[in-house]
C-alpha positions as CSV (number, residue, x, y, z in Angstrom):
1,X,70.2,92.0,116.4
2,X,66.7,91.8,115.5
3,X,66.7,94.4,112.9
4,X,68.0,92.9,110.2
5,X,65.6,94.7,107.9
6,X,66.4,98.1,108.3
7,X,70.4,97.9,108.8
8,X,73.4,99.4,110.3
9,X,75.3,103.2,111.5
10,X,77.7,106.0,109.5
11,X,81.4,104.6,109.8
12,X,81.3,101.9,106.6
13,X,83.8,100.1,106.2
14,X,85.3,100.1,102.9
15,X,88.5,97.7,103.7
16,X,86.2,95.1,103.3
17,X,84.8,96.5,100.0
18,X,88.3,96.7,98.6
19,X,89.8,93.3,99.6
20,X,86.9,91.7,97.6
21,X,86.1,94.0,95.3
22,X,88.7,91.9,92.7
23,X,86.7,88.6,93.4
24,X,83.6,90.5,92.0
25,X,85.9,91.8,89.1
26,X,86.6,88.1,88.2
27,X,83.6,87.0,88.1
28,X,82.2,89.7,85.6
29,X,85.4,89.1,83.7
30,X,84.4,85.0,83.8
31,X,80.7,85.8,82.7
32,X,81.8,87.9,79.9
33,X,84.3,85.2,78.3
34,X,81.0,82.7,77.9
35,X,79.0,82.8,74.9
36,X,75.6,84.5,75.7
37,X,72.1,83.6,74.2
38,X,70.2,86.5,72.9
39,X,68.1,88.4,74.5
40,X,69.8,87.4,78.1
41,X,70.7,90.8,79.5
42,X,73.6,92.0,80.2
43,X,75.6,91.8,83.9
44,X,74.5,95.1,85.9
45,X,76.1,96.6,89.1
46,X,73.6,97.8,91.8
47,X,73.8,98.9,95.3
48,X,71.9,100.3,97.7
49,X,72.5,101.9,101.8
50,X,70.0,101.5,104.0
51,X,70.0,103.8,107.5
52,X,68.1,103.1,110.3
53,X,66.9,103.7,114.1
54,X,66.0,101.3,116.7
55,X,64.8,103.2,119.7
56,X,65.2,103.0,122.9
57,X,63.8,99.7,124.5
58,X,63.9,98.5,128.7
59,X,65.7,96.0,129.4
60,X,64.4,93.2,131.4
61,X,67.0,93.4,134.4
62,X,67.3,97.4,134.3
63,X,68.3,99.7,132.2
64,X,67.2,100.5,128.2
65,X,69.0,99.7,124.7
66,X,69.0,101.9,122.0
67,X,70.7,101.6,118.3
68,X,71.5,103.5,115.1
69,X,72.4,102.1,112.2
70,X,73.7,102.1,108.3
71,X,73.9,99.5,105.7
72,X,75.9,99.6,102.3
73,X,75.3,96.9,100.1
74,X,77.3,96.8,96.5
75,X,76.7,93.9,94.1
76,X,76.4,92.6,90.3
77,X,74.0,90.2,88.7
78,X,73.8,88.5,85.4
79,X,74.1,85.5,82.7
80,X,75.9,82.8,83.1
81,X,74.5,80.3,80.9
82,X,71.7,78.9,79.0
83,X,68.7,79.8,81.8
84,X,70.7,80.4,84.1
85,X,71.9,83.5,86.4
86,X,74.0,84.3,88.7
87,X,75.0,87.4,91.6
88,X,77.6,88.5,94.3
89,X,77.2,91.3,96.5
90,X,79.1,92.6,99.3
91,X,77.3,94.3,102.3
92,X,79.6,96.4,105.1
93,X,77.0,97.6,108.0
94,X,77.8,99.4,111.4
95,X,75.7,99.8,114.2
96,X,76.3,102.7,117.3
97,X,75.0,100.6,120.1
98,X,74.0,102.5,123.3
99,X,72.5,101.1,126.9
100,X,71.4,103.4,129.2
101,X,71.8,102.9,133.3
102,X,72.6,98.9,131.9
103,X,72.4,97.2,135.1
104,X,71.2,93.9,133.7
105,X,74.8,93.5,132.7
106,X,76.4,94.2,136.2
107,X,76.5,98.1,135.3
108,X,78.6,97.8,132.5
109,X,77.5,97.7,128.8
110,X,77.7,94.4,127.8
111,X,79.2,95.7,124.5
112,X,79.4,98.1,122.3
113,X,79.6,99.2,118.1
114,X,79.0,96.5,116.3
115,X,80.1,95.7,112.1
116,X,78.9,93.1,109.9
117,X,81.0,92.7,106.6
118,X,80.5,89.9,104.2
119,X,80.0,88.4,100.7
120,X,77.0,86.9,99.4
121,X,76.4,84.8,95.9
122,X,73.6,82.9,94.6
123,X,73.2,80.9,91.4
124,X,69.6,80.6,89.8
125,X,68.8,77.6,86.9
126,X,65.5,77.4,85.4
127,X,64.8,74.0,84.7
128,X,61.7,72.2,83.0
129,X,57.8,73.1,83.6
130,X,58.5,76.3,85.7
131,X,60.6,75.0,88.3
132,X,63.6,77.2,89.2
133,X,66.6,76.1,91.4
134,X,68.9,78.1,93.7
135,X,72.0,78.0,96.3
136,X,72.9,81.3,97.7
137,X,76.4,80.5,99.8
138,X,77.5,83.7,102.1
139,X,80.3,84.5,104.7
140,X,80.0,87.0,106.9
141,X,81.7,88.8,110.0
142,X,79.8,89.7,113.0
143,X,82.1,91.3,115.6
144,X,81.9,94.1,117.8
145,X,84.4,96.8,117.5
146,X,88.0,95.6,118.2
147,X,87.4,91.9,117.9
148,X,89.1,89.5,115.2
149,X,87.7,89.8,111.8
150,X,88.2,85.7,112.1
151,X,86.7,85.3,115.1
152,X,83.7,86.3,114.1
153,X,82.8,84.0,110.7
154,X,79.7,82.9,110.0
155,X,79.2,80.9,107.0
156,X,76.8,78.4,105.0
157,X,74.0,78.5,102.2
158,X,70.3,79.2,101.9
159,X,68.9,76.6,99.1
160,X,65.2,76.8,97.6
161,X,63.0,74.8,94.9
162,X,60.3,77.2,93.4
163,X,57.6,76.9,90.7
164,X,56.0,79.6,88.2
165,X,52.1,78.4,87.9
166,X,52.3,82.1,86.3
167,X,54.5,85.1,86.0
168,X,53.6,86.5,88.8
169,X,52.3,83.2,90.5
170,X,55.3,81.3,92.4
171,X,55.3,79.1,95.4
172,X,58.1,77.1,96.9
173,X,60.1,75.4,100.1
174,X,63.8,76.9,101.1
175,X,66.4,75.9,103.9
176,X,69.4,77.6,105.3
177,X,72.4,76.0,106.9
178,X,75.2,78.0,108.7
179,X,77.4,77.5,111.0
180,X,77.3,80.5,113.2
181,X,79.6,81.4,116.6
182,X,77.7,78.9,119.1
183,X,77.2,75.9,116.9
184,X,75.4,75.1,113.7
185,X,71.5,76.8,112.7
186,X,69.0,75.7,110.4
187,X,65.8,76.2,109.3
188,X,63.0,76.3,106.6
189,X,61.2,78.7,105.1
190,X,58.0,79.2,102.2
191,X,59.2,81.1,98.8
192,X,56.0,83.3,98.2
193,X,55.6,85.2,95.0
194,X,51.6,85.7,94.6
195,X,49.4,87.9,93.3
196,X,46.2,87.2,94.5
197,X,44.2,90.2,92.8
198,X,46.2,93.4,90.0
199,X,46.7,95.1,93.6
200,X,46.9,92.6,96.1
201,X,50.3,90.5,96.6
202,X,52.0,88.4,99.3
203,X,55.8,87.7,99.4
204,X,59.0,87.3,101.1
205,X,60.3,90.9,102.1
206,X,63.6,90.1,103.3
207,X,66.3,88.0,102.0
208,X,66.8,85.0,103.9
209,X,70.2,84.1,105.5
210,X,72.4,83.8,108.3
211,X,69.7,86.2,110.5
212,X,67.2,84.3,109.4
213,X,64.1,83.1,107.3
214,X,62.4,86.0,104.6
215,X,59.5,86.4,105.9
216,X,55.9,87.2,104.8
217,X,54.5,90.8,103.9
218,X,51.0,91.3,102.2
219,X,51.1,94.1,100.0
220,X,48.9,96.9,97.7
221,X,49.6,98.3,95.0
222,X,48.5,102.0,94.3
223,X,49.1,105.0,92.0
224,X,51.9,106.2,90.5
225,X,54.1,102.8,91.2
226,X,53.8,103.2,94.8
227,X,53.3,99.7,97.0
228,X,51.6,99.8,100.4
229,X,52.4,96.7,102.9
230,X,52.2,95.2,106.1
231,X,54.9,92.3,107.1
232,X,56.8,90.6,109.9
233,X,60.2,88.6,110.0
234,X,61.9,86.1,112.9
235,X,65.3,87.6,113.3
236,X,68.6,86.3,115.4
237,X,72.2,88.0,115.1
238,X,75.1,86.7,116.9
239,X,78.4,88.7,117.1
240,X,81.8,88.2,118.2
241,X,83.1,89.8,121.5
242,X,86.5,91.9,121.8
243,X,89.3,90.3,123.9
244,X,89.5,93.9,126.3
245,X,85.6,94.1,126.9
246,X,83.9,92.7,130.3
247,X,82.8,89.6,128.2
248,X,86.1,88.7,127.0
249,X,85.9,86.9,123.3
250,X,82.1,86.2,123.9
251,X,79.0,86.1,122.1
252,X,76.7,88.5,121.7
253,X,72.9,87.3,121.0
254,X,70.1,89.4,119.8
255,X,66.6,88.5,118.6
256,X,63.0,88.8,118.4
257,X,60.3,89.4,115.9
258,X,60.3,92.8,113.3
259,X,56.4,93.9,112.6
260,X,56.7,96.4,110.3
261,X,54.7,98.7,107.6
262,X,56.1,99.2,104.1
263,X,55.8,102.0,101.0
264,X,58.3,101.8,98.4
265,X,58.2,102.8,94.6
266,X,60.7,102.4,92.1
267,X,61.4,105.9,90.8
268,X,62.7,104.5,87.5
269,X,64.2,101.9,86.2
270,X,67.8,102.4,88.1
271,X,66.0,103.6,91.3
272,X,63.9,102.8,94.0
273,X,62.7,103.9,97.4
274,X,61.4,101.6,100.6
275,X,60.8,103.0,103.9
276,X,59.7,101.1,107.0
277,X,58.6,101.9,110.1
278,X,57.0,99.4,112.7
279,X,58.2,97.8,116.4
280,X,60.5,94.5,117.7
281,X,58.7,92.9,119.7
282,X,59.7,89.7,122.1
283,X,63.4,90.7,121.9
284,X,66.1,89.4,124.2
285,X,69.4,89.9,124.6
286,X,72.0,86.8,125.9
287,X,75.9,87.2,126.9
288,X,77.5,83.8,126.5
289,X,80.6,82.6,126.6
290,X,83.2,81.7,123.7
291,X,81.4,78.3,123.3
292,X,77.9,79.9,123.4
293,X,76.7,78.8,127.1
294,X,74.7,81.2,128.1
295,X,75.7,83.6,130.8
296,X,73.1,86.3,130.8
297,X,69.9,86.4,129.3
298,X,67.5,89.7,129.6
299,X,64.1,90.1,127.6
300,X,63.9,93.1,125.6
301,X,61.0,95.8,125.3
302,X,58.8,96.5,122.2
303,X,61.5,98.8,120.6
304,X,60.2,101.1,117.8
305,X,62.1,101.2,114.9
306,X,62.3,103.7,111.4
307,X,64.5,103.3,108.2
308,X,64.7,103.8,104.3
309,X,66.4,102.1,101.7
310,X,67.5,103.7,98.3
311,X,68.2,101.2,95.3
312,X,70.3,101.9,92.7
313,X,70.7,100.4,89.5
314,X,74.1,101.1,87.1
Protein backbone atom coordinates (compact mmCIF):
# COMPACT_ATOMS: atom_id res chain seq x y z
CA UNK A 1 0.00 0.00 0.00
CA UNK A 2 1.25 3.30 -0.75
CA UNK A 3 1.82 4.49 2.71
CA UNK A 4 4.65 2.98 3.71
CA UNK A 5 5.71 6.07 5.64
CA UNK A 6 3.24 6.43 8.04
CA UNK A 7 2.44 2.60 8.93
CA UNK A 8 -0.09 0.21 10.16
CA UNK A 9 -3.55 -0.36 12.77
CA UNK A 10 -4.06 -1.44 16.83
CA UNK A 11 -3.97 -5.41 16.87
CA UNK A 12 0.17 -5.92 16.72
CA UNK A 13 1.25 -8.88 16.51
CA UNK A 14 3.60 -9.99 19.04
CA UNK A 15 3.94 -13.79 17.87
CA UNK A 16 6.15 -12.55 15.50
CA UNK A 17 8.17 -10.49 18.05
CA UNK A 18 8.59 -13.53 20.20
CA UNK A 19 9.67 -16.16 17.67
CA UNK A 20 12.60 -13.87 16.68
CA UNK A 21 13.17 -12.04 19.54
CA UNK A 22 16.06 -15.00 20.48
CA UNK A 23 17.77 -14.31 16.99
CA UNK A 24 18.23 -10.64 18.18
CA UNK A 25 19.38 -12.11 21.64
CA UNK A 26 22.22 -13.91 19.73
CA UNK A 27 23.36 -11.53 17.99
CA UNK A 28 23.95 -8.98 21.07
CA UNK A 29 25.30 -12.00 22.77
CA UNK A 30 27.82 -12.52 19.46
CA UNK A 31 28.74 -8.72 19.54
CA UNK A 32 29.60 -8.73 23.05
CA UNK A 33 32.11 -11.79 22.93
CA UNK A 34 34.35 -9.58 20.20
CA UNK A 35 36.92 -7.37 21.49
CA UNK A 36 35.79 -3.72 21.07
CA UNK A 37 38.03 -0.66 20.20
CA UNK A 38 37.58 2.27 22.50
CA UNK A 39 35.42 4.74 22.17
CA UNK A 40 32.93 2.49 19.81
CA UNK A 41 29.73 2.64 21.77
CA UNK A 42 28.05 0.31 23.11
CA UNK A 43 24.89 -1.95 21.41
CA UNK A 44 21.55 0.00 22.21
CA UNK A 45 17.88 -1.25 21.86
CA UNK A 46 15.44 1.22 20.31
CA UNK A 47 11.95 1.10 18.98
CA UNK A 48 9.45 3.10 17.94
CA UNK A 49 5.28 2.73 16.78
CA UNK A 50 4.10 4.69 14.41
CA UNK A 51 -0.01 5.18 13.88
CA UNK A 52 -1.54 6.44 11.04
CA UNK A 53 -4.72 7.41 8.80
CA UNK A 54 -5.21 7.19 5.19
CA UNK A 55 -8.61 8.72 4.29
CA UNK A 56 -11.03 7.94 2.39
CA UNK A 57 -10.15 7.95 -1.51
CA UNK A 58 -12.69 7.06 -4.83
CA UNK A 59 -11.98 4.43 -6.49
CA UNK A 60 -11.72 4.43 -10.18
CA UNK A 61 -14.62 1.86 -10.97
CA UNK A 62 -16.97 2.93 -7.96
CA UNK A 63 -16.81 2.97 -4.63
CA UNK A 64 -13.98 4.64 -2.01
CA UNK A 65 -11.04 3.09 0.14
CA UNK A 66 -10.20 4.08 3.34
CA UNK A 67 -7.35 2.75 5.99
CA UNK A 68 -6.07 2.95 9.55
CA UNK A 69 -3.07 1.89 10.65
CA UNK A 70 -0.15 1.09 13.34
CA UNK A 71 3.42 0.19 13.12
CA UNK A 72 5.74 -1.33 15.92
CA UNK A 73 9.14 -1.49 15.12
CA UNK A 74 11.81 -2.98 17.90
CA UNK A 75 15.50 -3.25 17.03
CA UNK A 76 19.30 -3.03 18.29
CA UNK A 77 22.37 -1.48 16.84
CA UNK A 78 26.00 -1.57 17.51
CA UNK A 79 29.91 -2.65 17.07
CA UNK A 80 30.90 -5.26 15.49
CA UNK A 81 34.38 -4.67 14.57
CA UNK A 82 37.15 -2.31 13.76
CA UNK A 83 34.78 0.49 11.79
CA UNK A 84 32.30 -1.38 11.38
CA UNK A 85 28.46 -1.68 12.68
CA UNK A 86 25.86 -3.48 12.55
CA UNK A 87 21.58 -3.66 13.33
CA UNK A 88 18.43 -5.93 13.32
CA UNK A 89 15.09 -4.82 13.84
CA UNK A 90 11.84 -6.39 13.73
CA UNK A 91 8.72 -4.46 12.60
CA UNK A 92 4.90 -6.13 13.09
CA UNK A 93 2.27 -3.57 11.35
CA UNK A 94 -1.61 -3.98 10.94
CA UNK A 95 -3.79 -2.20 8.79
CA UNK A 96 -8.04 -2.05 9.17
CA UNK A 97 -8.73 -1.75 5.56
CA UNK A 98 -12.30 -0.47 4.66
CA UNK A 99 -14.08 0.05 0.98
CA UNK A 100 -17.13 1.68 0.86
CA UNK A 101 -20.12 0.78 -1.84
CA UNK A 102 -16.71 -1.27 -3.63
CA UNK A 103 -18.22 -1.98 -6.84
CA UNK A 104 -14.93 -1.87 -8.81
CA UNK A 105 -14.46 -5.24 -7.35
CA UNK A 106 -17.84 -6.83 -8.46
CA UNK A 107 -19.47 -5.52 -4.99
CA UNK A 108 -17.35 -7.30 -2.81
CA UNK A 109 -14.24 -5.90 -0.98
CA UNK A 110 -11.53 -7.22 -2.72
CA UNK A 111 -9.94 -7.85 0.74
CA UNK A 112 -9.68 -7.01 3.88
CA UNK A 113 -7.05 -6.37 7.23
CA UNK A 114 -3.88 -6.56 6.24
CA UNK A 115 -0.30 -7.46 8.53
CA UNK A 116 3.21 -7.10 7.60
CA UNK A 117 5.74 -8.82 10.09
CA UNK A 118 9.38 -9.17 9.27
CA UNK A 119 13.05 -8.85 10.21
CA UNK A 120 15.46 -6.46 8.91
CA UNK A 121 19.54 -6.30 9.26
CA UNK A 122 22.14 -4.20 7.86
CA UNK A 123 25.92 -4.21 8.15
CA UNK A 124 27.89 -0.85 7.76
CA UNK A 125 32.04 -0.87 7.09
CA UNK A 126 33.79 2.33 6.70
CA UNK A 127 36.53 1.91 4.51
CA UNK A 128 39.34 4.24 3.18
CA UNK A 129 38.94 8.19 2.15
CA UNK A 130 35.23 8.39 3.45
CA UNK A 131 33.66 5.77 1.58
CA UNK A 132 31.20 3.64 3.63
CA UNK A 133 29.71 0.21 2.49
CA UNK A 134 26.35 -1.38 3.30
CA UNK A 135 23.97 -4.54 2.72
CA UNK A 136 20.76 -4.45 4.53
CA UNK A 137 19.07 -8.12 3.84
CA UNK A 138 15.16 -8.26 5.07
CA UNK A 139 12.27 -10.85 5.03
CA UNK A 140 9.03 -9.91 5.37
CA UNK A 141 5.28 -11.14 5.42
CA UNK A 142 2.69 -9.34 3.61
CA UNK A 143 -0.64 -11.25 3.96
CA UNK A 144 -4.09 -10.23 4.54
CA UNK A 145 -5.79 -11.60 7.48
CA UNK A 146 -6.13 -15.47 7.41
CA UNK A 147 -3.63 -16.20 4.72
CA UNK A 148 -0.29 -18.31 5.13
CA UNK A 149 2.46 -16.58 7.01
CA UNK A 150 4.56 -18.55 4.00
CA UNK A 151 2.64 -17.51 1.36
CA UNK A 152 3.30 -14.33 1.78
CA UNK A 153 7.52 -13.90 1.83
CA UNK A 154 9.13 -11.33 0.48
CA UNK A 155 12.77 -11.30 0.71
CA UNK A 156 16.15 -9.78 -0.68
CA UNK A 157 18.67 -6.79 0.11
CA UNK A 158 19.02 -3.11 -0.36
CA UNK A 159 23.04 -2.43 -1.06
CA UNK A 160 24.61 1.27 -1.15
CA UNK A 161 28.24 2.82 -1.73
CA UNK A 162 28.35 6.32 -0.02
CA UNK A 163 31.09 9.06 0.56
CA UNK A 164 31.61 11.65 3.50
CA UNK A 165 33.18 14.97 1.54
CA UNK A 166 32.16 16.22 5.22
CA UNK A 167 30.33 15.16 8.31
CA UNK A 168 27.39 16.24 7.32
CA UNK A 169 28.19 16.16 3.52
CA UNK A 170 27.44 12.55 1.93
CA UNK A 171 26.39 11.52 -1.45
CA UNK A 172 25.96 8.05 -2.94
CA UNK A 173 24.18 5.24 -5.37
CA UNK A 174 21.96 2.28 -3.74
CA UNK A 175 19.98 -0.75 -5.28
CA UNK A 176 17.46 -3.17 -3.90
CA UNK A 177 16.70 -6.70 -5.07
CA UNK A 178 13.68 -8.72 -3.76
CA UNK A 179 11.85 -11.17 -4.84
CA UNK A 180 8.38 -10.21 -4.00
CA UNK A 181 4.79 -12.44 -4.65
CA UNK A 182 4.65 -11.80 -8.60
CA UNK A 183 8.24 -12.07 -9.63
CA UNK A 184 11.51 -10.46 -8.82
CA UNK A 185 11.81 -6.07 -8.24
CA UNK A 186 14.58 -3.88 -8.53
CA UNK A 187 15.68 -0.63 -8.59
CA UNK A 188 18.17 2.25 -7.78
CA UNK A 189 18.10 4.91 -5.72
CA UNK A 190 20.60 8.34 -4.62
CA UNK A 191 21.93 8.17 -0.75
CA UNK A 192 21.61 12.05 0.09
CA UNK A 193 23.00 13.32 3.35
CA UNK A 194 23.59 17.31 2.50
CA UNK A 195 23.67 20.24 4.19
CA UNK A 196 23.57 22.84 1.93
CA UNK A 197 23.39 25.95 4.47
CA UNK A 198 23.39 25.43 9.17
CA UNK A 199 19.41 25.25 8.35
CA UNK A 200 18.92 23.96 5.11
CA UNK A 201 19.36 19.95 4.40
CA UNK A 202 18.19 17.40 1.82
CA UNK A 203 17.99 13.63 2.41
CA UNK A 204 16.47 10.30 2.25
CA UNK A 205 13.30 10.24 4.63
CA UNK A 206 12.34 6.82 4.42
CA UNK A 207 14.25 3.66 4.54
CA UNK A 208 14.53 1.97 1.44
CA UNK A 209 13.28 -1.65 0.98
CA UNK A 210 10.91 -4.08 -0.28
CA UNK A 211 8.21 -0.96 -0.77
CA UNK A 212 10.49 0.87 -2.32
CA UNK A 213 13.35 3.53 -2.95
CA UNK A 214 13.98 6.39 0.33
CA UNK A 215 13.12 9.12 -1.23
CA UNK A 216 13.98 12.81 -1.15
CA UNK A 217 12.81 15.43 1.56
CA UNK A 218 14.32 19.09 1.73
CA UNK A 219 14.37 20.20 5.15
CA UNK A 220 14.77 23.45 7.86
CA UNK A 221 16.00 23.48 10.80
CA UNK A 222 14.47 25.86 13.52
CA UNK A 223 14.43 26.59 17.28
CA UNK A 224 14.50 24.48 19.94
CA UNK A 225 15.64 21.23 17.83
CA UNK A 226 12.61 21.32 15.76
CA UNK A 227 13.06 20.32 11.84
CA UNK A 228 10.60 21.65 9.21
CA UNK A 229 10.36 19.61 5.70
CA UNK A 230 8.74 18.91 2.68
CA UNK A 231 9.26 15.32 0.85
CA UNK A 232 7.86 12.69 -1.44
CA UNK A 233 8.49 8.85 -1.91
CA UNK A 234 7.44 6.04 -4.88
CA UNK A 235 5.73 3.42 -2.93
CA UNK A 236 4.34 -0.32 -4.02
CA UNK A 237 3.10 -3.11 -1.38
CA UNK A 238 2.04 -6.45 -2.50
CA UNK A 239 0.22 -8.80 -0.04
CA UNK A 240 -0.84 -12.27 -0.01
CA UNK A 241 -4.60 -13.21 -0.39
CA UNK A 242 -6.58 -15.73 2.06
CA UNK A 243 -7.65 -19.05 0.46
CA UNK A 244 -11.70 -18.21 1.79
CA UNK A 245 -11.77 -14.53 0.24
CA UNK A 246 -13.34 -13.81 -3.35
CA UNK A 247 -9.70 -13.61 -4.72
CA UNK A 248 -8.72 -16.94 -3.54
CA UNK A 249 -4.69 -17.04 -2.70
CA UNK A 250 -4.18 -13.80 -4.85
CA UNK A 251 -2.30 -10.78 -4.81
CA UNK A 252 -3.02 -7.76 -3.58
CA UNK A 253 -1.23 -4.53 -5.35
CA UNK A 254 -1.13 -1.08 -4.00
CA UNK A 255 0.80 1.99 -5.04
CA UNK A 256 1.36 5.46 -5.88
CA UNK A 257 3.34 8.44 -4.87
CA UNK A 258 3.32 9.85 -0.84
CA UNK A 259 3.81 13.97 -0.83
CA UNK A 260 4.02 14.77 2.42
CA UNK A 261 5.15 17.67 5.07
CA UNK A 262 7.31 16.83 8.02
CA UNK A 263 8.21 18.39 11.87
CA UNK A 264 10.04 16.22 14.09
CA UNK A 265 12.39 17.06 17.11
CA UNK A 266 14.25 14.83 19.19
CA UNK A 267 13.10 15.51 22.67
CA UNK A 268 16.32 14.14 24.12
CA UNK A 269 18.69 11.96 23.49
CA UNK A 270 16.41 8.57 23.91
CA UNK A 271 13.47 10.37 22.26
CA UNK A 272 12.09 11.80 19.32
CA UNK A 273 8.85 12.98 17.66
CA UNK A 274 7.95 13.13 13.62
CA UNK A 275 4.55 13.87 12.46
CA UNK A 276 3.41 13.90 8.84
CA UNK A 277 0.68 14.87 7.16
CA UNK A 278 0.37 15.29 3.24
CA UNK A 279 -1.79 13.21 0.22
CA UNK A 280 -1.19 9.82 -2.16
CA UNK A 281 -1.53 10.72 -5.18
CA UNK A 282 -1.71 8.50 -8.57
CA UNK A 283 -2.64 5.47 -6.50
CA UNK A 284 -4.06 2.24 -7.94
CA UNK A 285 -5.14 -0.68 -6.79
CA UNK A 286 -4.66 -4.30 -8.89
CA UNK A 287 -6.24 -7.89 -7.91
CA UNK A 288 -4.13 -10.57 -9.59
CA UNK A 289 -3.92 -13.90 -9.48
CA UNK A 290 -1.48 -16.38 -7.56
CA UNK A 291 1.11 -15.86 -10.43
CA UNK A 292 0.54 -12.03 -10.42
CA UNK A 293 -1.46 -11.61 -13.87
CA UNK A 294 -3.45 -8.99 -13.42
CA UNK A 295 -7.14 -9.34 -13.03
CA UNK A 296 -8.38 -6.00 -11.89
CA UNK A 297 -6.83 -2.80 -12.01
CA UNK A 298 -8.67 0.47 -10.59
CA UNK A 299 -6.88 4.03 -10.22
CA UNK A 300 -6.98 5.45 -6.88
CA UNK A 301 -8.05 9.09 -5.65
CA UNK A 302 -5.69 11.67 -4.04
CA UNK A 303 -6.19 10.08 -0.56
CA UNK A 304 -5.12 12.45 2.43
CA UNK A 305 -3.15 10.90 4.91
CA UNK A 306 -1.92 11.94 8.91
CA UNK A 307 0.48 10.05 11.27
CA UNK A 308 3.26 10.44 14.07
CA UNK A 309 6.00 8.51 14.98
CA UNK A 310 7.61 8.37 18.54
CA UNK A 311 11.39 7.12 18.75
CA UNK A 312 12.70 5.65 21.64
CA UNK A 313 16.08 5.02 22.57
CA UNK A 314 17.12 2.39 25.67
Amino acid sequence: MPRHAFLTALNMRWSAVAVLAPVMCFVIAASAAEPQESGQGRWQWFGAVTPAYFGSADVGGGGAYESRIVALHLGTSGPVGPRTRADLTLGDSYSDNRFETPTAFGATAPWGDMERVGVSASVMQTVDHGWILSIGPSVDSFREKGAGLGDALTYGAVLSATKAFAEDRVLGLGAGLFRQLEGAQTFVFPVVEWALTEQWRISNPLPAGPTGPAGLELSYRVHHGWTLGVGGAYREVLFRLRDDGPFSDGIAKENGVITFLHAGTGAGERVGIDVYAGAVINGELEVQDRNGNALITQDLGTAPIIGATLKLVF
